[in-house]
C-alpha positions as a Python dict, from the first residue, in 0.01 Angstrom:
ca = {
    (1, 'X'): (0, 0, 0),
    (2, 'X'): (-326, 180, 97),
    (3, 'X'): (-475, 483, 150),
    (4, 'X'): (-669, 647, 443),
    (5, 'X'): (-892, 894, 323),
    (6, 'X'): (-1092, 1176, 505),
    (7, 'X'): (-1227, 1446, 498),
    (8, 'X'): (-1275, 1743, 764),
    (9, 'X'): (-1434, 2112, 767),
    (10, 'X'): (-1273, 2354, 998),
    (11, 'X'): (-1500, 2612, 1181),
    (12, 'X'): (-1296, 2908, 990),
    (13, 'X'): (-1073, 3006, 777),
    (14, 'X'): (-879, 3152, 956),
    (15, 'X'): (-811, 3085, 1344),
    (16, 'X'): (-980, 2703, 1340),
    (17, 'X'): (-783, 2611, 1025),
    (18, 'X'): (-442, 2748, 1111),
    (19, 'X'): (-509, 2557, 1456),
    (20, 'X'): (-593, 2205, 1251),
    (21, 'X'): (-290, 2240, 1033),
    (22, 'X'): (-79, 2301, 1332),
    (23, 'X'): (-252, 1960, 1496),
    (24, 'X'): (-174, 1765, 1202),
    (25, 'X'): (187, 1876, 1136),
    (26, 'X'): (247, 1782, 1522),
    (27, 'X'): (61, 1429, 1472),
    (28, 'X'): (307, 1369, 1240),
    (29, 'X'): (517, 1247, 1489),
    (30, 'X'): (278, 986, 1630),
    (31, 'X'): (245, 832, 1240),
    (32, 'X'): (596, 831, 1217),
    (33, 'X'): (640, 596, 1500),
    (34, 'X'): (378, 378, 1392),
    (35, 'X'): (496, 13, 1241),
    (36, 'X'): (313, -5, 832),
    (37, 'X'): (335, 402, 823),
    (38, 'X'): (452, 542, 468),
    (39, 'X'): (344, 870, 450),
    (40, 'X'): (67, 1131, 464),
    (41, 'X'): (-59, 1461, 291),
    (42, 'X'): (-298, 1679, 373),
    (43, 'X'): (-473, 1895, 72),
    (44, 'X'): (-690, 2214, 129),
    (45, 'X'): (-971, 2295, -114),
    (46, 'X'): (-903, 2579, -315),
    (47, 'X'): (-1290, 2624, -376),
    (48, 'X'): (-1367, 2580, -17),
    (49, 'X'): (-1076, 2714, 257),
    (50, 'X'): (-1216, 2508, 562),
    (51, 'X'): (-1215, 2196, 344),
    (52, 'X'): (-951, 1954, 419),
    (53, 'X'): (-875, 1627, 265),
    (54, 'X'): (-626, 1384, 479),
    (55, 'X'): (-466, 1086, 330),
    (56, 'X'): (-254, 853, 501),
    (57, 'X'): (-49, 568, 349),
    (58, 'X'): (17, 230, 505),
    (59, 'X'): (133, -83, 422),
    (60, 'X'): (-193, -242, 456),
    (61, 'X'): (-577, -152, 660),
    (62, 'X'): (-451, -356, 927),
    (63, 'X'): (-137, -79, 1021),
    (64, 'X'): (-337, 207, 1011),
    (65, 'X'): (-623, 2, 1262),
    (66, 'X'): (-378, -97, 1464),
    (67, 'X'): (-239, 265, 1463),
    (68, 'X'): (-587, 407, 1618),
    (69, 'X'): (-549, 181, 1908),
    (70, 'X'): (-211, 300, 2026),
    (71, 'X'): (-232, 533, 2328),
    (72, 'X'): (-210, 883, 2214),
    (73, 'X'): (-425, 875, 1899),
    (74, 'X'): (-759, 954, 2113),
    (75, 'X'): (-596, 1264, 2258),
    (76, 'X'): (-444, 1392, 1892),
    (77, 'X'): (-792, 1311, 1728),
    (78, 'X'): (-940, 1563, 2051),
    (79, 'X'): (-741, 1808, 1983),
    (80, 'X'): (-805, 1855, 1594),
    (81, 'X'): (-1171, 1822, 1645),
    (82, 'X'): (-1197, 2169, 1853),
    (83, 'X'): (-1110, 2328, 1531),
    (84, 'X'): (-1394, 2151, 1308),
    (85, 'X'): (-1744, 2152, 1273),
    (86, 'X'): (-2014, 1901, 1177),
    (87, 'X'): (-2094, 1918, 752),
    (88, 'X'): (-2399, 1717, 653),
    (89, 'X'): (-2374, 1461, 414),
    (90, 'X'): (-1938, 1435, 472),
    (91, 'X'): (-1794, 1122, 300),
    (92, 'X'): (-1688, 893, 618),
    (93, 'X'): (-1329, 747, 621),
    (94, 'X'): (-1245, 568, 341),
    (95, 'X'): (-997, 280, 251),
    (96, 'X'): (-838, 273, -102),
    (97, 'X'): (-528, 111, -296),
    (98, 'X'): (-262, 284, -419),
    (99, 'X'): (-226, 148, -729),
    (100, 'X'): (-4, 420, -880),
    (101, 'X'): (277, 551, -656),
    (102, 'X'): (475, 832, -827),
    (103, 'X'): (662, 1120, -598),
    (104, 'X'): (924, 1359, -721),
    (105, 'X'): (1198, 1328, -439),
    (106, 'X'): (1024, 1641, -260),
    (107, 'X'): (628, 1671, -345),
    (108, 'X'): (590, 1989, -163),
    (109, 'X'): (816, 2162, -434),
    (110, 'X'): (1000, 2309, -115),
    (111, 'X'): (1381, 2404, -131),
    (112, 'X'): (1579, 2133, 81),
}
């Protein structure tokens, strides 16, 4: 299994953010249908509130690029970027393996 990392800076912290969040909860969807998909979180810096680290888990590089050529993904990846803006020296997408896979059976610590 890998992991899709990225990283993304929303104009605000307020408005832009809520409006990214919202765009990645409803691309959720779109990953779920997508053959290799395992799972995704998305972190928020607690030193930086418009700081955003995705990461997306696939069975292997190949899933996730054949995920970015399915029609759809443009259009989702339009809509979160009118809530971001441009940070000099950002990290660029990055590929890593998951070499340690531990989850409690809810990782969000939310009530069922």
């Amino acid at each position: 299994m890998i992991a899709v990392i990225s990283h993304a800076w929303t104009s605000d912290a307020d408005s832009a953010a809520d409006g990214y969040v919202s765009g990645i909860e409803r691309f959720g969807e779109f990953h779920e249908r997508q053959p290799g998909f395992r799972g995704r979180v998305l972190v928020r810096s607690q030193s930086d509130d418009t700081h955003f680290t995705n990461i997306r888990f696939f069975d292997d590089v190949s899933a996730y690029e054949a995920m970015i050529h399915v029609p759809g993904y443009a259009d989702h990846i339009n809509g979160l970027a009118e809530h971001l803006r441009p940070h000099e020296g950002a990290p660029g997408k990055d590929y890593a393996d998951v070499v340690v896979h531990e989850w409690p059976d809810d990782p969000s610590g939310a009530a069922s």
